[in-house]
N, C-alpha and C positions, 0 to 999 in steps of 0.2 A: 504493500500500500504506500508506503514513505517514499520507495523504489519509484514508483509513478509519480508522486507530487513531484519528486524532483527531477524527473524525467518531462514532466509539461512546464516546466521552469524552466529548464534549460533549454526546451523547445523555444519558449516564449523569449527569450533573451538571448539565441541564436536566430532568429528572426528579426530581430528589432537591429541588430547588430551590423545586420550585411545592407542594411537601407539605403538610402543615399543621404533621409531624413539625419538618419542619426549621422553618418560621416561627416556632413553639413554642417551641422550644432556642435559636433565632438570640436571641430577646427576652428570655429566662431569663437567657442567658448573657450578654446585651450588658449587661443590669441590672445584672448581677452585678459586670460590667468595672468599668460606670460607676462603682458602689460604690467600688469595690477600688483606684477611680486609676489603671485599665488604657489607655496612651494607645492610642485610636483603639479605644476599644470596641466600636463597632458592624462596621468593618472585622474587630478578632480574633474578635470569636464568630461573624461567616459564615465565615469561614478554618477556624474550629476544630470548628463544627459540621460544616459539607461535609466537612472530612477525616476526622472521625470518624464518619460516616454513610455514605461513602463505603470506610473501612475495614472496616465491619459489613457492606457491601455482596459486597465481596470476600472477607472468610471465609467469610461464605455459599456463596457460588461456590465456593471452595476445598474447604470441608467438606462439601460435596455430591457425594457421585461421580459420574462421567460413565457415561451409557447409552453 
């Protein structure tokens, strides 16, 4: 059962992953780190982009009623 949760996790996040969306935002934002004096820029905007891609992900889901 765990085996699957984290088998549709890793689905969900090797998807989001290969997008253009996220490739997009990943370099916007790591730019932006670099700017900013962010340590480990390129590390925080894949962290901050996946989890925020991945939270749009899931309101969707939520906001969507079930058949």
């Amino acid at each position: 059962m765990e085996t699957d949760l984290w088998r549709d996790m890793v689905g969900k996040i090797s998807t989001i992953c290969v997008t253009g969306q996220f490739k997009r935002l990943q370099h916007q934002l790591e730019d932006l780190y670099r700017r900013a004096g962010v340590p480990q820029p390129a590390v925080q905007a894949y962290q901050d982009v996946l989890l925020s891609l991945l939270a749009d992900e899931d309101e969707i889901h939520t906001a969507t009623p079930a058949n």
